[in-house]
MITOR-523707 format. One line per 8 residues: number of its first residue (from 1); their letters; for each residue x, y, z of C-alpha. Coordinates in steps of 0.001 Angstrom, whole numbers, m for minus. Example, Ala and Ser with C-alpha at 12.3 -4.5 7.8 and 13.67 -1.06 7.14 Angstrom:
2
1 = AS = 12300 m4500 7800 | 13670 m1060 7140 $
END
This chain:
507
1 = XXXXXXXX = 54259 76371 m45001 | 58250 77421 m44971 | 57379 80224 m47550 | 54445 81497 m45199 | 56883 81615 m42637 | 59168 83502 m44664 | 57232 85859 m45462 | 55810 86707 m42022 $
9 = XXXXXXXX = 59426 87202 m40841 | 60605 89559 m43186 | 57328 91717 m42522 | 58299 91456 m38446 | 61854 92535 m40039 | 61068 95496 m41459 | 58829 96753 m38536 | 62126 96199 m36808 $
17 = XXXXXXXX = 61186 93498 m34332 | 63362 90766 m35539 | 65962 91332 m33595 | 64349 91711 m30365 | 62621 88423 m31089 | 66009 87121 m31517 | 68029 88720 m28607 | 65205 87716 m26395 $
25 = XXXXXXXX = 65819 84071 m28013 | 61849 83501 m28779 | 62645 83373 m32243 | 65412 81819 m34244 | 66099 82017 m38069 | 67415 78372 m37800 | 63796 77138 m35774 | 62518 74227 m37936 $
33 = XXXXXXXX = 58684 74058 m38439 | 56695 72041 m36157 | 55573 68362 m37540 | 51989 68078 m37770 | 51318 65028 m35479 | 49660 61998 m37517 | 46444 61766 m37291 | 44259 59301 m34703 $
41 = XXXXXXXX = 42008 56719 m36226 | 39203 55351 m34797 | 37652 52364 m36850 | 33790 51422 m35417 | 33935 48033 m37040 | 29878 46180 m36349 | 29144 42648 m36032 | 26326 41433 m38713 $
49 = XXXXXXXX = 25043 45115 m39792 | 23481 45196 m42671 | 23478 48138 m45069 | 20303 49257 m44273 | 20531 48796 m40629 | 20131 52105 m39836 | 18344 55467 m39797 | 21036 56615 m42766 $
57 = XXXXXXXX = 19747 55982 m46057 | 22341 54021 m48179 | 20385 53618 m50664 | 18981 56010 m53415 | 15579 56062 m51152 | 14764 55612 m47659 | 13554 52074 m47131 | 11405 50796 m44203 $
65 = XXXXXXXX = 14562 49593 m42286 | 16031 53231 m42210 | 12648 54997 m40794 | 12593 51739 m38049 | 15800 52245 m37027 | 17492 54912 m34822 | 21132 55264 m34987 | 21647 59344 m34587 $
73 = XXXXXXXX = 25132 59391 m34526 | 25026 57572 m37602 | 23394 60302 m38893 | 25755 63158 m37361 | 28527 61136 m39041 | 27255 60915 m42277 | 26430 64488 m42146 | 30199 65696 m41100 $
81 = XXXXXXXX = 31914 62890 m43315 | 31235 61052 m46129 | 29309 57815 m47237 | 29520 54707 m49646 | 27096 53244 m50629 | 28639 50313 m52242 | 31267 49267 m49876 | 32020 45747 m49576 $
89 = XXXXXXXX = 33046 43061 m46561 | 33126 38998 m47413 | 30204 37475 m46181 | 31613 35617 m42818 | 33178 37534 m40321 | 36845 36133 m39697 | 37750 36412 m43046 | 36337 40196 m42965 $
97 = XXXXXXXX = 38406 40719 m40451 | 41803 38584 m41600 | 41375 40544 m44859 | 41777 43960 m42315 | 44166 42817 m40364 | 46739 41983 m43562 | 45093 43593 m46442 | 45167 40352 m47875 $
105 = XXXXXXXX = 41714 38651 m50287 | 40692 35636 m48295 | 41085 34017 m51455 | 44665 34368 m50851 | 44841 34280 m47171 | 42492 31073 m47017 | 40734 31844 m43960 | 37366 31542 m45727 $
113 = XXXXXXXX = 35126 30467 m42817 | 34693 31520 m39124 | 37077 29863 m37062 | 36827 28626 m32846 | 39030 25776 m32407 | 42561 24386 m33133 | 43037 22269 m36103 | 39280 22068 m36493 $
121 = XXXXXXXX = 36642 22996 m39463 | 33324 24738 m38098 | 31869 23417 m41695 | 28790 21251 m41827 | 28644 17866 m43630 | 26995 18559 m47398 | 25908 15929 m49486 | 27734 16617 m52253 $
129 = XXXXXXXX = 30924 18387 m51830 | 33912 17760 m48802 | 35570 21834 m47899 | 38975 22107 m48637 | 41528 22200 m45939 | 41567 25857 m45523 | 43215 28114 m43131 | 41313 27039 m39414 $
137 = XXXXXXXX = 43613 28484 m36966 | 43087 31976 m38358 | 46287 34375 m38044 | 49551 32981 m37369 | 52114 34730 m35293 | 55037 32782 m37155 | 55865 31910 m40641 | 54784 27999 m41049 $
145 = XXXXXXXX = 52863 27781 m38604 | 49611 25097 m39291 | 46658 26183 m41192 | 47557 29537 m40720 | 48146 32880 m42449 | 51425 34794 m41609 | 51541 38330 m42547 | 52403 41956 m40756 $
153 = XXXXXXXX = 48998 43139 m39617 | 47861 46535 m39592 | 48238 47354 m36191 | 52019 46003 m36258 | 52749 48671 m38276 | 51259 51146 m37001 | 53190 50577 m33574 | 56563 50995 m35815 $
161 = XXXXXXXX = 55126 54118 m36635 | 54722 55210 m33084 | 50902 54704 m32600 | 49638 53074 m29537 | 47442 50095 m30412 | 43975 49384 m28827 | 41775 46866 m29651 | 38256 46922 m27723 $
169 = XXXXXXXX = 35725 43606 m28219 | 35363 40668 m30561 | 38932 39671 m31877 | 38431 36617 m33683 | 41943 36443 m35348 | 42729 32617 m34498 | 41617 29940 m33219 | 41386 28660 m29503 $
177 = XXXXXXXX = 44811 27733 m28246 | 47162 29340 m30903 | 48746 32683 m30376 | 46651 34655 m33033 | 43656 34275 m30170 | 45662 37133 m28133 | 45048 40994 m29732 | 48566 41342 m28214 $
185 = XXXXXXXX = 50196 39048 m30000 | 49136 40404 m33259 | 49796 44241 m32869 | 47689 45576 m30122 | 49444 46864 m27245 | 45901 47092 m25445 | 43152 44098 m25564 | 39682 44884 m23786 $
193 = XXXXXXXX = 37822 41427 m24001 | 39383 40116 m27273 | 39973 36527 m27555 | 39161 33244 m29871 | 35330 33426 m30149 | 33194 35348 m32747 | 30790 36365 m30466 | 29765 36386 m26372 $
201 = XXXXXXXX = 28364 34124 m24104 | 26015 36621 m23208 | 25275 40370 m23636 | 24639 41558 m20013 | 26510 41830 m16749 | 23540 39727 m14849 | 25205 36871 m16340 | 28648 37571 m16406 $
209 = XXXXXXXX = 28641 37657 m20426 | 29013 34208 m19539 | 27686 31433 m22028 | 26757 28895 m18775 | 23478 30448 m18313 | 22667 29134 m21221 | 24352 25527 m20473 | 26124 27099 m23156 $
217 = XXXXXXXX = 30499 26452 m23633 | 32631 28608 m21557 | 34566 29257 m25236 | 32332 32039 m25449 | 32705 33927 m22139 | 33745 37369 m23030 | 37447 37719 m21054 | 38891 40402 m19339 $
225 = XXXXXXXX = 35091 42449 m17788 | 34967 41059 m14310 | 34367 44438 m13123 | 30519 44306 m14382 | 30077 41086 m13530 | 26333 40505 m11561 | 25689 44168 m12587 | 22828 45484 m14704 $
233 = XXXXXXXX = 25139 46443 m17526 | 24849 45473 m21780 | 28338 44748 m22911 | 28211 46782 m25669 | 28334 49679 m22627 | 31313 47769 m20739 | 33293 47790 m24146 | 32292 51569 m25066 $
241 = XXXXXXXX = 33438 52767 m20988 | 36903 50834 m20803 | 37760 51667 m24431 | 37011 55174 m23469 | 39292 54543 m20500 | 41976 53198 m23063 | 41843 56678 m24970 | 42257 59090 m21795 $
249 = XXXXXXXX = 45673 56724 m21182 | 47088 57144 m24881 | 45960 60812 m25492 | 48042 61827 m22293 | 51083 60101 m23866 | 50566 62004 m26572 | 50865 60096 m29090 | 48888 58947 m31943 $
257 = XXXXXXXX = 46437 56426 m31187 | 44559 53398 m33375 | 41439 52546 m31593 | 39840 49223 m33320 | 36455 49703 m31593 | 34796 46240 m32450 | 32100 45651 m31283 | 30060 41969 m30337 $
265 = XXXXXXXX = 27006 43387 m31183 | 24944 43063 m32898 | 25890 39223 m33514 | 23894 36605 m31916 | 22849 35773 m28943 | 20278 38582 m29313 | 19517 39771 m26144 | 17550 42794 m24490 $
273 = XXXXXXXX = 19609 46137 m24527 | 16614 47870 m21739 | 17902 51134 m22398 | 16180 51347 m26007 | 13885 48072 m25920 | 10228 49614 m24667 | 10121 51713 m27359 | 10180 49850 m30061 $
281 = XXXXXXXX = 7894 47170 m28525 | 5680 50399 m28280 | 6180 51182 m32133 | 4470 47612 m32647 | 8156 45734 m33547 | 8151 41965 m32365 | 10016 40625 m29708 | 12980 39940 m31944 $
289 = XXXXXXXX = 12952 43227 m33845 | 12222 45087 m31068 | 15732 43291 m29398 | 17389 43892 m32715 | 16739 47363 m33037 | 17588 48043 m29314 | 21086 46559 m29676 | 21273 48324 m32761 $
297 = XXXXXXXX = 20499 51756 m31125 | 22877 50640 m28386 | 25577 50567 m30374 | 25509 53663 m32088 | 24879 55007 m28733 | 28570 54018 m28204 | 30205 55519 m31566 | 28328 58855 m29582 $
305 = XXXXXXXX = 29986 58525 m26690 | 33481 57702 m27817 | 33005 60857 m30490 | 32032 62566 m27230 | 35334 61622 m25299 | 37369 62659 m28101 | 35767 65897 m27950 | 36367 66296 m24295 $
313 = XXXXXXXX = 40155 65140 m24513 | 40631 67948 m27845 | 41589 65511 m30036 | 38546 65084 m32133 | 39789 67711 m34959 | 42979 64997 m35284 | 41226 62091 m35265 | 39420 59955 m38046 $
321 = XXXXXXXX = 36320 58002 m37554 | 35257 55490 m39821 | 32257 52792 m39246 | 31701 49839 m40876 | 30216 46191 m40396 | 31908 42816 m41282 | 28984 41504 m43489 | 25405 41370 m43884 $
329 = XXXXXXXX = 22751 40505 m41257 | 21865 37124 m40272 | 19168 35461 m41693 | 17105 35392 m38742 | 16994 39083 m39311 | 14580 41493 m41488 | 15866 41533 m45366 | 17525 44446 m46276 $
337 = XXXXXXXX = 15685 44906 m49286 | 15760 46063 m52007 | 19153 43193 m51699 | 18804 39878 m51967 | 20086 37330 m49749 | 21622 37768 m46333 | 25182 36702 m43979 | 27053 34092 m46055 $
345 = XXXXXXXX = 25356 34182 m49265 | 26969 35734 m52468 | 23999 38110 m53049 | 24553 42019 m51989 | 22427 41429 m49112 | 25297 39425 m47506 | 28323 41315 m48606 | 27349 45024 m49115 $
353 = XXXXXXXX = 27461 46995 m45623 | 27347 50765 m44023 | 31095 52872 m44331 | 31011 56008 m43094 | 34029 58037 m42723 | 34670 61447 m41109 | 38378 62948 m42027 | 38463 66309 m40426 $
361 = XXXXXXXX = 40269 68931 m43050 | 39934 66023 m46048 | 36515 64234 m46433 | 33613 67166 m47854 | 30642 67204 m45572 | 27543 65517 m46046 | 29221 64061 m49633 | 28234 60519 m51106 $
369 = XXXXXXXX = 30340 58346 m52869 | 28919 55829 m55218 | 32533 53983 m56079 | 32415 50407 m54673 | 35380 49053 m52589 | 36304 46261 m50405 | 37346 45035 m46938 | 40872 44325 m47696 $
377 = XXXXXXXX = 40912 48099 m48962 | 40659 49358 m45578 | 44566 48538 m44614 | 46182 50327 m47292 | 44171 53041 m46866 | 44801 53429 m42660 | 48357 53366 m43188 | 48629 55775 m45802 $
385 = XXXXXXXX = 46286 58043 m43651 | 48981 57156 m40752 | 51824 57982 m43141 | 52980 54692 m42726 | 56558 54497 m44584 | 57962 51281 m44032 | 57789 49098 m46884 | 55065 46416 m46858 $
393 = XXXXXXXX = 54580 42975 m48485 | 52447 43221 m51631 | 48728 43187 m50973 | 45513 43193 m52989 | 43466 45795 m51271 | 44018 49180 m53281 | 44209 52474 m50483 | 40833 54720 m51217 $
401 = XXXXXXXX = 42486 57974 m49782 | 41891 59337 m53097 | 38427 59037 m52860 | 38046 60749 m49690 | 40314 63706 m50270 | 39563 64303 m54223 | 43257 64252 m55054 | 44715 61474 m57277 $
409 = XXXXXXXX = 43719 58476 m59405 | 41682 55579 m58214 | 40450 53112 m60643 | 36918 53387 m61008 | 36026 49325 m62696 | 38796 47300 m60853 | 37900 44003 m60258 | 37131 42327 m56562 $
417 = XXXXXXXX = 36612 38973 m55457 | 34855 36721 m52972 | 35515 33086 m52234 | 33936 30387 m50415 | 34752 27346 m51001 | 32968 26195 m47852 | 29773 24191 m46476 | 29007 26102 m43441 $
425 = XXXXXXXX = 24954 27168 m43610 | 25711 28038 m47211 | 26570 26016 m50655 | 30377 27183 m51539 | 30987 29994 m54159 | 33116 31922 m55921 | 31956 35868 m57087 | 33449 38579 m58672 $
433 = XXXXXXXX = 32450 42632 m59386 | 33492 44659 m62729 | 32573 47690 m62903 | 28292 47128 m62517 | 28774 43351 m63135 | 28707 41026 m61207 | 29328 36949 m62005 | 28575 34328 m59168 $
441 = XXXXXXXX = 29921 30778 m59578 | 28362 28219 m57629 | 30763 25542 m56635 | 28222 22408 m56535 | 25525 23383 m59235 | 28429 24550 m61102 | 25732 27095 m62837 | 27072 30455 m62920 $
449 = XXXXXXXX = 24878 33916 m62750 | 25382 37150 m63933 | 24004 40696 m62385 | 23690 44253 m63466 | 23800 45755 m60528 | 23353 49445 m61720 | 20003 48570 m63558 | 19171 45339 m61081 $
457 = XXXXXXXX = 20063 45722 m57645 | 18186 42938 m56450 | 19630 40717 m58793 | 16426 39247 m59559 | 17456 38850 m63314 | 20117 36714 m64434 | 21823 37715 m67462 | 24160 34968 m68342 $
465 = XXXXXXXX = 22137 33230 m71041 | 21594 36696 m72547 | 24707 38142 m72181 | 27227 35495 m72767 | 30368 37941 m73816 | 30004 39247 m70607 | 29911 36289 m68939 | 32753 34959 m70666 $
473 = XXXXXXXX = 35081 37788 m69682 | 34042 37952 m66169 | 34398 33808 m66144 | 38087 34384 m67316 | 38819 36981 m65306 | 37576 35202 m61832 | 39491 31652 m63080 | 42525 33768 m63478 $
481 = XXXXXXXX = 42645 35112 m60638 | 41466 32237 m58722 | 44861 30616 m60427 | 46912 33333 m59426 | 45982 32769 m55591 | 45989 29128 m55953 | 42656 29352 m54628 | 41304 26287 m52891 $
489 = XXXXXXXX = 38168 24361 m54048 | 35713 22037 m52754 | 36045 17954 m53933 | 33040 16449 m55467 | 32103 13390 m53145 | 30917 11688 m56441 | 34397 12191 m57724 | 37014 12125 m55150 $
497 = XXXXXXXX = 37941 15098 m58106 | 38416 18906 m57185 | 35836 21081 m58277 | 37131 22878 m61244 | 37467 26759 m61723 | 34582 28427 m63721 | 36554 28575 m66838 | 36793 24971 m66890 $
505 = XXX = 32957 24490 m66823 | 32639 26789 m70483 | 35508 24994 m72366 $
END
């Protein structure tokens, strides 16, 4: 850039206009160049989305779930950014979201199931095994403080960096009654309806997204949207117009903005979105994927309008969009075949979910990227597209910038990890990836799988009678790290022992 400049004056020079430029004082020799101001991100994190959720194909063939749903904007994204196909979240959505917020594995951070309420477990009682006494308050505010993580979030230091903070919709950062509940108190300088609970009390203004309706606990009322209370409005639409709101305010400070657009939907309670419902109850859906779909469609129709705003205000060309969901759809929901398994299992269905990202001047159009990466990834990654400086505390996820700008080294068979060690609606687990394989340890059958996932997607084949050197490295390498993290485990009721690590079990 300084030698462009260079050049350009000594051409004005020798037409003999330099020093009119200077006498008038519009130029200077001295005159520094102008910093190019960081970028804006904008990160459309979705509740329960699975990967094929959508009218954009993730994988290698359109499936029935792509040609049922309609999610245009979606589609305009992939088409100006790029997509992964094999990106990762855990399979619950606090630690999803703990793992964002400090860039931490939830092995390590020990928030492994949803949290609600102080100093209390949301697991259910299993015959077998007792859940250990993992992190239930969710993100502490404070070194030490109970059944908590401590760690600089994201957002934290992005505010050091000069970025004004905005978090729009479901928090779910701690637990009822501890300071983690509050956006603010974690980084945010703006909170639009964020607080304890991992989803609303209800989806539409009529009822005040207010659980009571339902005779349901007032723990779930979504804070902070009085203004559309008793109106005919879907929250999805509340959260998309005062986040919107929350943009014209920073953009006229100009300075950089982080906008954590994340959304309730499209977690349970599923309710009727009427702006998109009719017509898929005309397309011959049922009831339920007919109200599935239409939240879906509402949603995207928010990403739309948001990318619309940022066109209006000029900042779109500066700003960075990236979508992505916290795990894989609920059960209740249609499979997103060809994966197996849904939310909160160990199987690709739960844990593999849509990233799209759009990097104006960096990410190629239209590309595809096939390298897998994880949740945790996403915080390096935001502050290095920030240019984040300070120095942070170590963490595992591994910044994919290279990836999306084609400059650099990233490390194409790292390993990543999931852990549950929990008995919420799910037997507790342990998993790990390697390159295309994949080992599951299950915590109370102690039997251990094994996947190819390039030749078995489904992982309808298990390969660890067949393939037992693979198993055998991918069973040290998950008990290692498991060790490393001081990863908690389950107790066998029939015991009163700790379940062991999956290296134990082959010894």
């Amino acid at each position: 850039m300084k030698n462009r400049k260079f050049l350009k004056l000594n051409m004005i020079f020798h037409k003999g206009i330099a020093a009119c430029l200077i006498l008038m004082g519009v130029f200077s020799c001295n005159e520094k160049p102008a910093e190019e101001k960081p970028p804006n991100i904008v990160f459309f994190f979705v509740d329960d989305m699975g990967w094929q959720d959508t009218s954009v194909p993730f994988h290698t063939e359109i499936t029935r779930l792509n040609q049922q749903y309609h999610t245009p904007n979606m589609e305009q994204l992939a088409k100006e950014g790029m997509k992964f196909t094999q990106a990762y979240a855990t399979a619950v959505c606090s630690p999803s979201r703990i793992s964002l917020m400090t860039g931490l594995n939830a092995a390590r951070h020990r928030v492994t199931n949803w949290t609600l309420f102080k100093d209390k477990a949301t697991d259910g009682n299993h015959e077998k095994v007792v859940a250990p006494q993992w992190n239930v308050n969710g993100l502490g505010t404070e070194p030490g403080a109970a059944r908590s993580i401590y760690a600089q979030t994201m957002p934290q230091l992005l505010q050091k960096t000069g970025y004004t903070t905005i978090h729009a919709g479901k928090a779910h950062f701690g637990a009822k009654d501890t300071p983690g509940e509050n956006p603010l108190n974690v980084g945010f300088d703006v909170n639009i309806a964020g607080h304890a609970a991992g989803g609303p009390g209800s989806y539409l203004g009529k009822n005040n997204f207010s659980a009571v309706w339902r005779n349901g606990m007032p723990v779930w009322d979504v804070p902070g949207l009085e203004e559309y209370h008793g109106k005919d409005m879907f929250l999805t639409e509340a959260l998309t117009l005062e986040a919107n709101k929350a943009v014209n305010e920073a953009v006229a400070t100009e300075k950089p903005f982080y906008l954590y657009m994340s959304h309730y939907a499209i977690h349970a309670p599923w309710e009727i979105d009427s702006r998109f419902y009719q017509k898929y109850i005309d397309a011959g859906l049922s009831e339920f994927d007919a109200t599935y779909a239409a939240m879906i469609e509402g949603m995207d129709k928010s990403m739309g309008d948001i990318w619309r705003n940022l066109q209006r205000l000029g900042v779109a060309e500066n700003t960075i969009i990236v979508f992505m969901s916290d795990n894989g759809a609920p059960k209740q929901a249609a499979r997103n075949l060809p994966l197996r398994g849904h939310k909160l299992t160990p199987y690709e269905g739960g844990i593999r979910v849509p990233l799209l990202v759009k990097w104006p001047g960096v990410t190629p159009a239209a590309s595809v990227n096939d390298q897998y990466l994880i949740i945790e990834d996403i915080f390096p990654t935001f502050l290095e597209m920030a240019g984040v400086q300070e120095e942070i505390n170590k963490v595992d996820g591994l910044s994919f910038v290279p990836l999306l700008s084609g400059k650099g080294e990233y490390p194409e068979n790292r390993p990543i990890y999931w852990h549950f060690p929990n008995t919420y609606d799910q037997p507790p687990y342990s998993s790990v990836r390697k390159g295309n394989w994949k080992l599951i340890y299950h915590h109370v059958s102690r039997k251990i799988e094994l996947f190819d996932l390039e030749n078995d997607i489904g992982e309808t084949e298990d390969l660890f009678d067949s393939n037992t050197s693979k198993a055998r490295e991918l069973v040290n390498l998950l008990s290692n790290y498991m060790a490393s993290v001081d990863a908690q485990m389950p107790t066998d009721k029939s015991t009163g022992e700790t379940i062991p690590y999956p290296k134990e079990i082959l010894e």
